[in-house]
C-alpha positions in Angstrom: 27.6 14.6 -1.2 27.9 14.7 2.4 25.1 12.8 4.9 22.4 15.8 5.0 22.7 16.0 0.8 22.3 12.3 0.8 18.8 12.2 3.2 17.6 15.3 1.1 18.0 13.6 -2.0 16.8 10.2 -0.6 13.2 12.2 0.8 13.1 13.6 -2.9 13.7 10.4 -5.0 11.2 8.4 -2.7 8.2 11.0 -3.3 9.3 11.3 -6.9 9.5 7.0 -7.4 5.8 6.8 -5.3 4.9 9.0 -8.1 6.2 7.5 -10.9 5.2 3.9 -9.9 2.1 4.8 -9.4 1.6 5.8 -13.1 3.3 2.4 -14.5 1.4 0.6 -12.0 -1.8 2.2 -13.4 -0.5 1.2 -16.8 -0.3 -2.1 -16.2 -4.1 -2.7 -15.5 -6.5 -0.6 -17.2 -9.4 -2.3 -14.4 -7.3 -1.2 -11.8 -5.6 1.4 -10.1 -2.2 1.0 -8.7 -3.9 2.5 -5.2 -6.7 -0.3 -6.0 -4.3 -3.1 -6.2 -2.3 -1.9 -2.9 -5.7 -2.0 -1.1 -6.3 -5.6 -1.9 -2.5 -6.5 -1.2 -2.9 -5.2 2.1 -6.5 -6.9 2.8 -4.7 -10.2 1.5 -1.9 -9.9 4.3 -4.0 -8.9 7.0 -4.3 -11.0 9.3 -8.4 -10.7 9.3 -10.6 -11.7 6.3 -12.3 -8.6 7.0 -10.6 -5.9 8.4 -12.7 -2.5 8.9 -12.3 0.8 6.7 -10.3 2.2 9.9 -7.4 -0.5 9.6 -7.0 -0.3 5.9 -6.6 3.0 6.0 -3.9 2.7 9.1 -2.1 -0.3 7.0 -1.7 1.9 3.7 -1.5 5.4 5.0 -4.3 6.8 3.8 -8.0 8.9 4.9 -10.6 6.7 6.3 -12.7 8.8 3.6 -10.1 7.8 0.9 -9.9 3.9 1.5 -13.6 4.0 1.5 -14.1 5.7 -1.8 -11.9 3.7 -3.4 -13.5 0.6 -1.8 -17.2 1.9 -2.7 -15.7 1.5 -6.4 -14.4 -2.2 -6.0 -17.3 -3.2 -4.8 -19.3 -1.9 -7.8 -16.7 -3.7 -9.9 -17.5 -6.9 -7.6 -13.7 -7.5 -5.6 -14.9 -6.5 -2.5 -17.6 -6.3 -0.4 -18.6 -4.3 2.3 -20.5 -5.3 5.1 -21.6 -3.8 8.9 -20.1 -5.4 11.6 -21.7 -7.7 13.4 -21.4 -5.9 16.9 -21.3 -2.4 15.7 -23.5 -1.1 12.2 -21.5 1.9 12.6 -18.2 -0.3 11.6 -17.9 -1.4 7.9 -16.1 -4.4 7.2 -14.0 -4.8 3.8 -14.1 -8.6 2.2 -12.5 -9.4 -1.1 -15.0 -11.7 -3.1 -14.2 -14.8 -5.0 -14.3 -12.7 -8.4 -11.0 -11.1 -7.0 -9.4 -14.0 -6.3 -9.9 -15.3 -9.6 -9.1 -11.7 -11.2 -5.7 -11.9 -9.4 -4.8 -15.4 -10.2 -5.3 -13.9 -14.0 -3.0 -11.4 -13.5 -0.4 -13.0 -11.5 2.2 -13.4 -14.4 2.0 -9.4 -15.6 2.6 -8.7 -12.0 5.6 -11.0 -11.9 7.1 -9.5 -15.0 6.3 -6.1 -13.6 8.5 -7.1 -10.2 11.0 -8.5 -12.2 11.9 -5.7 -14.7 11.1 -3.8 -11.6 14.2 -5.1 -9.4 16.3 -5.8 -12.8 19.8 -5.1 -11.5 19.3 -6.2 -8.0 21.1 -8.8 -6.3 20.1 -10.1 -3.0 22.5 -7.6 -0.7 21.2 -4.6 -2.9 17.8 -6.0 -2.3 18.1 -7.0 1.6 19.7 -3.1 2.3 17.0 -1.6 0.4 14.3 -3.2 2.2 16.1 -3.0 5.9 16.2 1.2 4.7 12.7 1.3 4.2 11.5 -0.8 7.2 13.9 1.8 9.0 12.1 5.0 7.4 8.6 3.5 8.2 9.4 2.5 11.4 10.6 6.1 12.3 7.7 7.8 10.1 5.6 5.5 12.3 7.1 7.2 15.3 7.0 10.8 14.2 2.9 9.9 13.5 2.4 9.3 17.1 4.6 11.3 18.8 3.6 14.0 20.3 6.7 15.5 21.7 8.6 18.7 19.9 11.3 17.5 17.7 13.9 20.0 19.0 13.8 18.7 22.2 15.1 15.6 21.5 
C-alpha cells in the first residue's frame, strides 16, 4: 500500500473507530452517553470550573446548539449545572455538581477496565506513536478550521 492508500485508509478507520467506540462507550453506561461522558472529561481538564457553552463546544468539536442540548439533559439528571455569567446573562456557564463527582468516582473501575481492554496489545512505543499521530492530525485539522487560504495554493 503506497503513502496516499495508507492516509485514505487511516481517514476511513478513524471515522469508522469514532463510530464504533461510541456504541461500546454507550454500552458501558446505560446513564450515560459516550458524548455525555466526553463533555464532562473535557469540563474536568479545563482549566476553568466553569467554562461557557462556546468553549465546550470549541474543546470537543461540536455545535454550540449540540453541547447545550446535551448539557440541558445533565443537568436534569443533576451532573451539571448551568448558570449566567456573572458579567454577561447572555453567556451560560457549565459546572459539574458534586452528584457527578461522586457518579464518577463510582464508575472509575469500569472505565479502567474499559481503557485497558481498550489498549490490550499496546506497549508504550505503540502507544507514544499513536498518540504523537493524533496530536499531529488535530493539530493540522485545527489548522485547516481556521485557515482561510485555498488549499491548492499551498
Amino acid at each position: 500500500m503506497d503513502e496516499t492508500e495508507q492516509q485514505a485508509y487511516i481517514l476511513g478507520a478513524v471515522l469508522t473507530l469514532a463510530n464504533r467506540l461510541q456504541v461500546l462507550g454507550d454500552q458501558l453506561d446505560d446513564q450515560m452517553t459516550m458524548k455525555q461522558w466526553l463533555l464532562i472529561a473535557v469540563i474536568l481538564k479545563s482549566s476553568s470550573p466553569a467554562p461557557t457553552l462556546s468553549e465546550v463546544s470549541e474543546m470537543i468539536g461540536s455545535s454550540r446548539q449540540n453541547v447545550k442540548k446535551m448539557a440541558l439533559l445533565l443537568e436534569q439528571q443533576g451532573f451539571v449545572a448551568l448558570t449566567k455569567d456573572s458579567r454577561d446573562a447572555r453567556v451560560l456557564r457549565v459546572q459539574l455538581t458534586d452528584k457527578c463527582r461522586v457518579y464518577f468516582a463510582g464508575r472509575s473501575e469500569r472505565e479502567g477496565h474499559f481503557m485497558k481492554a481498550l489498549f490490550q496489545s499496546f506497549d508504550a512505543e505503540l502507544t507514544r506513536g499513536l498518540f504523537h499521530g493524533l496530536t499531529r492530525l488535530t493539530e493540522n485539522i485545527a489548522r485547516m478550521e481556521t485557515d482561510t487560504s485555498d488549499p491548492e495554493k499551498e
